[in-house]
N, C-alpha and C positions, 0 to 999 in steps of 0.2 A: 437302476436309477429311476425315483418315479417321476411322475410329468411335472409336480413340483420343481424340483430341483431341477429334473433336465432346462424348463425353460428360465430360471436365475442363473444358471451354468450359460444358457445363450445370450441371456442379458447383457452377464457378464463380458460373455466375447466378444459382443458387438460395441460394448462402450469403451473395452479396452482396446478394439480396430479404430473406432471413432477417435480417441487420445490419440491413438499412435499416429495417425491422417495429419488430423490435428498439427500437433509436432511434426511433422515431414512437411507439412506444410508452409510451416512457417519461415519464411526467409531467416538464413546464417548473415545479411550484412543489411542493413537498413542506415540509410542517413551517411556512409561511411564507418558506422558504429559495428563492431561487431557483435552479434549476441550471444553471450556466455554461454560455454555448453559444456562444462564439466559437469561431474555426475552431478553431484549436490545444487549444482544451478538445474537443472535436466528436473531432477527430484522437485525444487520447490517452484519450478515452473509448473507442474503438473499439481504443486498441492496448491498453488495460487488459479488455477485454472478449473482443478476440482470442485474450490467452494465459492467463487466467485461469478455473478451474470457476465456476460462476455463482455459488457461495457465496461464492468470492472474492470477484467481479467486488462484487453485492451489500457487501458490506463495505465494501470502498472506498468505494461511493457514501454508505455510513451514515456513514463516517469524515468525509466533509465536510460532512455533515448535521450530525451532533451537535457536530463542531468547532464549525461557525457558530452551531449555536443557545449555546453556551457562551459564542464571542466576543460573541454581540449580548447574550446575558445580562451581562454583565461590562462593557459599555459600549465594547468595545476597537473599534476601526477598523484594516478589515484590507482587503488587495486579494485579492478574492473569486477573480478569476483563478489568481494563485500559490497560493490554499488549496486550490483545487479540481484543479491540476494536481499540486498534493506529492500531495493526498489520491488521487487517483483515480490513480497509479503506486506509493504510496507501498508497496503486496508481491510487486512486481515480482517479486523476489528471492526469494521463493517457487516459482514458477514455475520448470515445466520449463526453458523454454527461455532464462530469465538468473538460474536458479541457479547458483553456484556457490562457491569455497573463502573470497573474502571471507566475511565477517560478512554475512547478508541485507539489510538496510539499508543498509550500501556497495553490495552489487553490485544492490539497487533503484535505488539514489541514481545509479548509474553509467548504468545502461540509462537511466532518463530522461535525463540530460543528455546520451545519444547519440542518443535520439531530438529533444530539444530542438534540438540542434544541426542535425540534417537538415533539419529543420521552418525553420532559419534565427531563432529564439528567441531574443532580447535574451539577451547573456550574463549583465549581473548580474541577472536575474530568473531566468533558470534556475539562477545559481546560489543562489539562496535557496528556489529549488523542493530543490536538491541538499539543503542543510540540513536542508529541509523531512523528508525522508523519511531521510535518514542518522541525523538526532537524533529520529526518532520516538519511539523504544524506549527511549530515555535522559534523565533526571533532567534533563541540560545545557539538553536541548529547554526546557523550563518558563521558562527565564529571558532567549529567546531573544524575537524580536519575531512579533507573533502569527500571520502566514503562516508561522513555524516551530513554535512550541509548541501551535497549533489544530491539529495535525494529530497530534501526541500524544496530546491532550485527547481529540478526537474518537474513537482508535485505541479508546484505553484507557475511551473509553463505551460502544462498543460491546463493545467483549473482555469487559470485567469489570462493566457497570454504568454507565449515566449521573446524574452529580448531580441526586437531582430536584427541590432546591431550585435549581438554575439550570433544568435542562429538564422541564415539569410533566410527567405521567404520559402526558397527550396528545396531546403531540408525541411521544414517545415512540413511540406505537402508529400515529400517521400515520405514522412513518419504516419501522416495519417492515411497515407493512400494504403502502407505497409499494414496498420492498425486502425480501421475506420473509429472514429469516436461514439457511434450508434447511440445518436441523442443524450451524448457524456451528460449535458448539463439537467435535464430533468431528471434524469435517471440516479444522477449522483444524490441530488435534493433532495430527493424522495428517500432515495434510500440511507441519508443521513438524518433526514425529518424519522422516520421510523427507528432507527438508532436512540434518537433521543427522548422520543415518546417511550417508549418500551426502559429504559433506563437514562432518565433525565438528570441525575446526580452525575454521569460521569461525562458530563457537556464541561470542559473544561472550557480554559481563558485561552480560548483558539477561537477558529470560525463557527467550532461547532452549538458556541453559545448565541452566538446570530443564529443558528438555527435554533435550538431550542426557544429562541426568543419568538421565535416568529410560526414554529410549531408543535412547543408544547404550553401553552401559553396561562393552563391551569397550575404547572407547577410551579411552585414561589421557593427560590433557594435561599438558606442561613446567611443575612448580609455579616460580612467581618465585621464591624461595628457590634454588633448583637454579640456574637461569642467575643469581642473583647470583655465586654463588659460583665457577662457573666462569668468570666476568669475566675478559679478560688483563691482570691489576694484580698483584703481588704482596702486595699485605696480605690 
């Protein structure tokens, strides 16, 4: 073996001890909540951790935290599975490496169901993970069944605030003491402002178009009005 490869061969072993730490590290019960540890959860925990800064990575784990404490507060019965697989791929699309010109919740939605698929993933449960994370950002989600709308709820507990007439102050602070938020809120901005610079067409009619409004401010989008009118009808 030459010294090349032996030290990517060491590389290799030390990131994949680092992963494994990582993982052993992390608490089995948070908030009451437990966190999913079937293989396929175990797997995209690690591909949500792989491409993700840890602020990210933290997030998502909060998003299926707070989702579920909102589900059991509310009495809904959901498969913990699908919550935890939307939730823990659900900013994919963030990410360097499956960002692109979709809408970020399509092109999240898309990497998981191609990693689902390799994994060999029941298709209509992935595709309600698909759901899961394409209607996060959208109104639609809320009326959807709750391995899709839990992962809104939980998004939007984290982002903005969680109801704490459903999750008391003290769960609360287990989930971030569990997952600190490591400056969630500039870190998020920035790296949704770079999202949208880099492909401004797929700033949808979510929050991401406040951001593109506020930082890509050279780009000017096709108003609906304009392609009405240019329609091939003649009236």
């Amino acid at each position: 073996m030459n010294r090349r490869k032996a030290i990517q061969r060491a590389g290799a072993l030390a990131f994949g001890l680092a992963s494994q730490a990582e993982a052993q590290s992390s608490p089995a019960i948070v908030a009451g909540i437990r966190i999913v540890d079937s293989k396929i959860a175990k797997d995209a925990t690690e591909l949500s951790r792989g491409v993700s800064a840890p602020y990210l990575f933290n997030h998502a784990v909060r998003t299926f935290l707070f989702g579920s404490l909102a589900g059991h507060a509310r009495g809904l019965k959901f498969d913990e599975e699908l919550l935890y697989l939307a939730c823990i791929l659900h900013d994919l699309g963030l990410t360097e490496r499956f960002s692109g010109d979709l809408p970020f919740e399509i092109q999240g939605a898309q990497a998981a169901k191609r990693f689902l698929e390799e994994q060999a993933y029941a298709r209509d449960r992935a595709a309600i993970v698909w759901d899961g994370i394409a209607m996060h950002p959208l109104r639609i989600g809320q009326f959807k069944r709750p391995e899709i709308s839990l992962v809104g709820d939980g998004a939007g507990a984290d982002v903005l605030g969680p109801d704490l007439s459903e999750i008391n102050s003290s769960r609360v602070d287990e989930v971030l003491a569990a997952f600190p938020r490591l400056k969630f809120k500039d870190s998020f901005v920035t790296a949704c402002a770079g999202v949208v610079r880099k492909h401004p067409g797929g700033a949808s009619q979510t929050f991401m178009r406040d951001i593109r409004e506020r930082y890509a401010t050279d780009f000017h989008p096709v108003n609906f009005c304009d392609r009405i009118a240019k329609a091939p009808f003649p009236e």
